[in-house]
GUTORLUM-879276 format. One record per residue: residue in one letter; x negated, y, z negated of N, C-alpha, C in turn. Coordinates in steps of 0.02 Angstrom, whole numbers, plus 50000, padded with zeros to 5 digits. Each point is the difference from the previous one (the first is absolute). Layout:
BEGIN
AXYZXYZXYZ ...
# end
This chain:
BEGIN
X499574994050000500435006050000499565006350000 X500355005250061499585004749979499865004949925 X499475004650014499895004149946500555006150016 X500235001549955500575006349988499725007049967 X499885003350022499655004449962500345007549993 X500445001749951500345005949994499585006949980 X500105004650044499455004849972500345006650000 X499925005449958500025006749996499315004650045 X499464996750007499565003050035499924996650061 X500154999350058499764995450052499425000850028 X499865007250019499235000450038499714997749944 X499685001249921499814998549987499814992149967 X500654996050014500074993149984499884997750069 X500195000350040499534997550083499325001750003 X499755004049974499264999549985499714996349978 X500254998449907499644998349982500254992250014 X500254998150031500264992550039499504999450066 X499895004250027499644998350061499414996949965 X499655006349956499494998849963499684993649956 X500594995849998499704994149975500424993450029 X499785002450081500214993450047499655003150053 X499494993650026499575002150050500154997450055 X500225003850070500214998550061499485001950059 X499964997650041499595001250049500225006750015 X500885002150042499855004350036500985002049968 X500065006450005500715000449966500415004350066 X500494997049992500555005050046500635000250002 X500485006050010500565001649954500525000750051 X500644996949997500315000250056500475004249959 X500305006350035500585002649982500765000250059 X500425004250009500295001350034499985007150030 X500265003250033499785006550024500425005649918 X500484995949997500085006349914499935000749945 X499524991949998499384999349936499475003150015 X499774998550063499225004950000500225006450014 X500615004149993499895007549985500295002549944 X500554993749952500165001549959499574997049925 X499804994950005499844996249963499044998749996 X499644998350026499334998550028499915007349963 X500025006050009499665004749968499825000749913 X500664994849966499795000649948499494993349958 X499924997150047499554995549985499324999650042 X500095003050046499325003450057499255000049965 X500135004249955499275001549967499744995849977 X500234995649962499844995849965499924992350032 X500004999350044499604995250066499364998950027 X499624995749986499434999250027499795003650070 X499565004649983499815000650082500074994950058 X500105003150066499834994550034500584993850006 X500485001749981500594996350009500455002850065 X500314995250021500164998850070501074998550000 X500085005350048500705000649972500494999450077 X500644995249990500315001350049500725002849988 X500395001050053500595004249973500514996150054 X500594999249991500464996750058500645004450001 X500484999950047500465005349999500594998149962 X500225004349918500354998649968500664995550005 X500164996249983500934998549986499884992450041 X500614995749986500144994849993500004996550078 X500115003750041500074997050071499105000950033 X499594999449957499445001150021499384991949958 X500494997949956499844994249966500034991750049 X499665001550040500074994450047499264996850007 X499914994050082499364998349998499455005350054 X500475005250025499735004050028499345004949977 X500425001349913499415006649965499574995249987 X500324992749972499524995349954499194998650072 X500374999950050499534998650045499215006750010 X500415004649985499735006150014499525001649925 X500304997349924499535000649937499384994950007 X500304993850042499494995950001499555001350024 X500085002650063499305002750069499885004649957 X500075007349942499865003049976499314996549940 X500224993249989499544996249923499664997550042 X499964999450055499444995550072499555004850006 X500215008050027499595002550012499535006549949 X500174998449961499855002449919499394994149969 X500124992450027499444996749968500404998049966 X500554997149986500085000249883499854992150007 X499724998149966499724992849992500434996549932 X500074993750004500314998049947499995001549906 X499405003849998499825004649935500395005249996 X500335001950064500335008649999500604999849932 X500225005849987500535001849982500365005950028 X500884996650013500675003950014500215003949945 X500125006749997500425003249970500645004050040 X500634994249967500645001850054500185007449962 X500245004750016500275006149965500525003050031 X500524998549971500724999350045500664995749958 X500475003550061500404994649959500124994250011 X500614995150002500224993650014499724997950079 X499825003350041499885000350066499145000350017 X499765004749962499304998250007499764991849942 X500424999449948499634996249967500114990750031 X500645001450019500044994550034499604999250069 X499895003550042499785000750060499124999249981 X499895004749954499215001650006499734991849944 X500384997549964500024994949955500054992950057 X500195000950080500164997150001499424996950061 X499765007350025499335000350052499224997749942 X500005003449927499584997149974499934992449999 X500634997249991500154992249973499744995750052 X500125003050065499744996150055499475001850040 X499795007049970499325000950073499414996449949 X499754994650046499254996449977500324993649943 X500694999449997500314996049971500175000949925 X499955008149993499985004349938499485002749952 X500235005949995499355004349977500475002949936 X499635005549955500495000549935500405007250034 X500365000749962500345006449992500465000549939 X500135007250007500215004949919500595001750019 X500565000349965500525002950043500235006649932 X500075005550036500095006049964500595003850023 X500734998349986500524999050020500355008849977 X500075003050068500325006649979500775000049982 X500144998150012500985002249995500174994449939 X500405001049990500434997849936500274990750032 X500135000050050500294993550029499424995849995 X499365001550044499474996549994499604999649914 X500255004649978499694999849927500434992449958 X500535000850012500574996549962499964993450041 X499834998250074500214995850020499504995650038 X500005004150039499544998750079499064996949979 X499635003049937499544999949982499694995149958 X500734995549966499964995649956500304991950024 X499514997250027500054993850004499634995350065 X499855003850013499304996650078500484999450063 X500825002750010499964999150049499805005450059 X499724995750047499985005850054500094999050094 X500085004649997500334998350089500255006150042 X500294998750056500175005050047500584997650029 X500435002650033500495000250047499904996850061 X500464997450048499904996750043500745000850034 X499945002950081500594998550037500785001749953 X499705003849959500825003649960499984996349944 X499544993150001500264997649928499575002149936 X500295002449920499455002049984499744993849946 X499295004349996499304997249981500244990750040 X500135000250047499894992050035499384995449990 X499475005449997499274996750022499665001949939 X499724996049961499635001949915499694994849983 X499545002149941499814994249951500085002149934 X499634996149964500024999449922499425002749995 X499585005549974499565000549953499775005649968 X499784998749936500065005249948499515006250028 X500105005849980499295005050003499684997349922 X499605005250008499465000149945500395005649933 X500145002350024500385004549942500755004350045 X500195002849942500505003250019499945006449971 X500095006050028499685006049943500605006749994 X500554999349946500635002050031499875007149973 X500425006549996499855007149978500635002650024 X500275002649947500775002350021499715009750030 X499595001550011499565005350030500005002450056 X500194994450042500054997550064500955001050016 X500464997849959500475002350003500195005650015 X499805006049987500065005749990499835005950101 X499644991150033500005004150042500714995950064 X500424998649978500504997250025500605001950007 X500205002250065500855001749995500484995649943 X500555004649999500594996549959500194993650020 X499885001350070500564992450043499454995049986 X499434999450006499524994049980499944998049953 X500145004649952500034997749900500524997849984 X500615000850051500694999749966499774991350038 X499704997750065499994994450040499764994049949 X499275003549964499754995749949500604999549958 X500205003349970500565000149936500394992750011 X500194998950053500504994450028499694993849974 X499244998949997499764995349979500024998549914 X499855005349974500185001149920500514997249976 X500705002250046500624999249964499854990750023 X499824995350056499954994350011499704997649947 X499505001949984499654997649936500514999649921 X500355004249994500354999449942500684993650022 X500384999750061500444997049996499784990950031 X499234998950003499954993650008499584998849947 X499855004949948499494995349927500155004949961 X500395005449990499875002149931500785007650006 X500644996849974500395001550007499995008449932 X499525000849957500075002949946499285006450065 X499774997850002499565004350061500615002850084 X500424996050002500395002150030500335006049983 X500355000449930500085003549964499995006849969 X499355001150024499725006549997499645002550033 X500084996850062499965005050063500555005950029 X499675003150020500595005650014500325002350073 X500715001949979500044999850088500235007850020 X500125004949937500005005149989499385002249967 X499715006250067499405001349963499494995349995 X499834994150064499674995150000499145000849999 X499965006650074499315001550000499615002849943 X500205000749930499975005549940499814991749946 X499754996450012499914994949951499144999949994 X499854996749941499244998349995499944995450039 X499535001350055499964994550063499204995149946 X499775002349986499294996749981500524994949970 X500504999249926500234993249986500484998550029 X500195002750040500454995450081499564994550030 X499595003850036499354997150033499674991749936 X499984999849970499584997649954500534994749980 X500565000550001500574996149967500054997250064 X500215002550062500154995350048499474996750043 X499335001549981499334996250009500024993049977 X500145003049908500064992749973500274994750016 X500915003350005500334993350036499704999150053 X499745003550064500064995650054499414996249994 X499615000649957499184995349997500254993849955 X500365001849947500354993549974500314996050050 X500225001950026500304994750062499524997550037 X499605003550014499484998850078499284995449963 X500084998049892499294997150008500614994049981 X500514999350005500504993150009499984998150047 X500105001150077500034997750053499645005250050 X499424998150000499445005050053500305000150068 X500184992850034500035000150051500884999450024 X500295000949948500855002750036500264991850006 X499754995849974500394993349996500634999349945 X499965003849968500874999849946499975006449969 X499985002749981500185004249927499925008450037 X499214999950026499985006450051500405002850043 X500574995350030500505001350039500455006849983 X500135000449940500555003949956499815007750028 X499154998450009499865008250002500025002750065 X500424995550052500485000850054500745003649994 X500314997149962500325004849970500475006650052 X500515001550030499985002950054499615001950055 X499694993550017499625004350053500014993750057 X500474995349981500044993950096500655004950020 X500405005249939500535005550067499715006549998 X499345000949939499715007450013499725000550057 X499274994650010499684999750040500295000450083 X500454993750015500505002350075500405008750003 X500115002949956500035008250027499295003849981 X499684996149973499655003750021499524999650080 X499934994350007499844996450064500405002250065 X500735002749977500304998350046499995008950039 X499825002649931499995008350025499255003850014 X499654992649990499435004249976499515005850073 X500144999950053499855002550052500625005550028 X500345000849971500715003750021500075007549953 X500365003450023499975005349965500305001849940 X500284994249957500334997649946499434997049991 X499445000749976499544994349987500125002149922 X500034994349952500024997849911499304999949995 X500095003249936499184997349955500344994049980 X499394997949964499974992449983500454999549960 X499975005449931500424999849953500745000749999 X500125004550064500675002650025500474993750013 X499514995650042500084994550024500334995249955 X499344998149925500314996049949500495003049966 X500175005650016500815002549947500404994250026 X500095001850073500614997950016500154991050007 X499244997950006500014994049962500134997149962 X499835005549934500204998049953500744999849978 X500345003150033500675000849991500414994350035 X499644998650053500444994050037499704993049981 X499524999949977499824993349967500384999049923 X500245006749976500124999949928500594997450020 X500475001150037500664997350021500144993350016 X499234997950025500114992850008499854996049944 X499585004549965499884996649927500704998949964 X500545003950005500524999849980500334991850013 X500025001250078500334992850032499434992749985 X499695002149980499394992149995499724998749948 X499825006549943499714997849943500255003649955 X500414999950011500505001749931499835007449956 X499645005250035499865006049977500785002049986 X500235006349943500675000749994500035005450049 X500585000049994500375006750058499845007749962 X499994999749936500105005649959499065001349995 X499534995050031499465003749987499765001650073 X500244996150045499945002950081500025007249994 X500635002149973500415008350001499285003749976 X499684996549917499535004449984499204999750069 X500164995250023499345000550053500125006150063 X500704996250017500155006050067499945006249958 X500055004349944500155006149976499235004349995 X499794994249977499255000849987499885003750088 X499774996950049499684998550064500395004150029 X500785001349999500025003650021500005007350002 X499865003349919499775005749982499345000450018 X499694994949995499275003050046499814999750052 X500174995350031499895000050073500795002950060 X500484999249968500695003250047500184994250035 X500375000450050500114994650046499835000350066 X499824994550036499625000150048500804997950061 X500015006250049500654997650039499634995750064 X500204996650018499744996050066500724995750046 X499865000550048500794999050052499904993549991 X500674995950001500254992949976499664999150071 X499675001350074499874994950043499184998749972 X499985003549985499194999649968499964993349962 X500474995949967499944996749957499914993250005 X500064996850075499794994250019499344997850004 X499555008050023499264996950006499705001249962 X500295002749950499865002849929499784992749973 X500484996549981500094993549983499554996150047 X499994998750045499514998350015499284999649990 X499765005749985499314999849974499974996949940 X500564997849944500005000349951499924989150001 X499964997450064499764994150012499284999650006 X499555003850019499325001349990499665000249937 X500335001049936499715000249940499714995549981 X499235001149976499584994050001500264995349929 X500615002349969499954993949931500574996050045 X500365000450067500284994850038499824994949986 X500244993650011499674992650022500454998750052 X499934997950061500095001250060500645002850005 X500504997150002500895004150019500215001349935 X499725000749947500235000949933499945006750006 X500395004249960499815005349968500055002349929 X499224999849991499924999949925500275005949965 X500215001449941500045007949971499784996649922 X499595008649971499864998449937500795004449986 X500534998449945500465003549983499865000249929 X500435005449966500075000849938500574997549963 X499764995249923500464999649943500435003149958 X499765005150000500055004549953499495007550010 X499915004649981499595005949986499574997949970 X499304998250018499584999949989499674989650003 X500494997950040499844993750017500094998550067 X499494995150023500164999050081499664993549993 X500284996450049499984992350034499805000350053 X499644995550035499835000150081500484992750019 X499725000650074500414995650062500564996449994 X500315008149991500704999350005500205000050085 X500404993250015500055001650092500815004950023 X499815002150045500595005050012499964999550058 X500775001950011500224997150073499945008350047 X499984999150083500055005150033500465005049973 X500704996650004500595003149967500075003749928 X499894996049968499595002449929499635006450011 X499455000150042499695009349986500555004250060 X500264997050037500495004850056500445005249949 X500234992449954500585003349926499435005949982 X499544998449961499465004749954499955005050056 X499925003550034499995004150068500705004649981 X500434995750024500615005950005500305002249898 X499674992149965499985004849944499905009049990 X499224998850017499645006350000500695006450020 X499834998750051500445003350057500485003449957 X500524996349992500705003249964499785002349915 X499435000149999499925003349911500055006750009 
# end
């Protein structure tokens, strides 16, 4: 498991971390609004002589195209299997740049230094990593840990509302699949106004409790799926269109239509659905989308890798703050969860 390392000073805790790990040759992948937002405050404090690439921000750029383009970047840089990656970014560089380390030379180390609140809470903690493929997301990935994780709620601060509110979506997941009293006291009035450092730190814990139970997503890890075999298809399904969802936007509405099926399959009550939809939908609103949209919607939602071939798996919820995996659900079954949404 990786190292977790919470800090109030980052340039100066990436220092003194470089400082006592010796790498041949270091280089820092950001995105184009980490290296003008982010990279400056940790700049100084970098070994000379470090070697930096940048790729063009946002989610439709997470493919094997850039990965092709970081690699010829670590080819023609030299980095030899001694090198070290420092990803600095969010869910998109750490998976992507986590994911070109893992495989150029058959893996080299890297650091992942996760800016936004989603990748802090989510994306950063647990070795997976990967990219997009042909609309489907992260299709193409592996398993493996970085060397540390180096989180700083510092970095928050340089983030629109809509990306903090995106992470947030993951928070509230965390309370309603392990810790219903953490559910609890999250807020949906006045949400951005909370102590993010023990947000961050509380929903670290759970998701690492889960992830040193089942590393590789064979039982228990599933849960932390959780709206996202109907988040992930809108988000997939918009993600190139001019309705394109953040990730988080995405798992609201997941979460709302999986919570419904939790209703019909695992016995979640009706009276705590109400408190989920109330929640999600004071923070995120409702997402309108035209009923023809909703066939291929569903469709993508057969691509989800916890499938086993024509099955479709769902992790659903018990209760607030409990969840079960491979629960199977029928086409019809999410068509219902769909026009649920719809008429709320």
């Amino acid at each position: 498991m990786e190292s977790i390392i919470f800090s109030n000073t980052i340039a100066e805790d990436l220092k003194s971390y470089l400082a006592n790990h010796s790498f041949s040759k270091l280089g820092v992948i950001t995105d184009t609004n980490t290296e003008k937002l982010c990279l400056p405050l940790i700049k100084d404090n970098l070994p000379g002589g470090f070697s930096q690439y940048s790729f063009p921000a946002g989610e439709t750029h997470k493919n094997l195209e850039t990965c092709t383009a970081i690699w010829q970047w670590m080819t023609d840089e030299a980095f030899d299997r001694k090198a070290l990656i420092i990803n600095l970014g969010g869910g998109v560089t750490g998976d992507m740049g986590g994911f070109c380390a893992a495989t150029y030379k058959r893996g080299v180390r890297f650091v992942n230094i996760p800016t936004t609140l989603l990748s802090q809470v989510d994306a950063s903690v647990g070795g997976k990593l990967g990219v997009d493929f042909n609309g489907f997301k992260n299709h193409i990935g592996v398993f493996a840990e970085p060397e540390a994780v180096m989180i700083s709620e510092v970095f928050l601060k340089t983030l629109p509302k809509e990306e903090l509110r995106s992470g947030y979506a993951e928070v509230i997941k965390h309370g309603l699949i392990r810790n219903a009293n953490y559910f609890g006291c999250l807020k949906a009035e006045g949400w951005e106004k909370q102590n993010w450092r023990e947000i961050i730190e509380k929903s670290v814990s759970i998701k690492k409790e889960v992830v040193q139970k089942d590393p590789k997503e064979s039982g228990l890890r599933k849960i932390l799926n959780f709206g996202h075999t109907i988040g992930h298809a809108f988000e997939s399904y918009y993600l190139d269109s001019d309705r394109h969802l953040l990730h988080g936007e995405a798992i609201a509405i997941g979460m709302i239509c999986e919570s419904y099926l939790s209703v019909k399959k695992s016995g979640l009550s009706k009276s705590e659905l109400e408190i989920i939809n109330k929640m999600l939908m004071d923070v995120f609103g409702k997402f309108d989308f035209p009923v023809e949209d909703i066939p291929a919607i569903v469709a993508l939602c057969s691509q989800d890798k916890k499938n086993e071939g024509k099955t479709l798996n769902f992790s659903l919820l018990t209760q607030i703050g409990k969840c079960e995996y491979n629960f199977n659900v029928t086409v019809e079954e999410i068509f219902d969860s769909f026009h649920y949404y719809r008429d709320l």
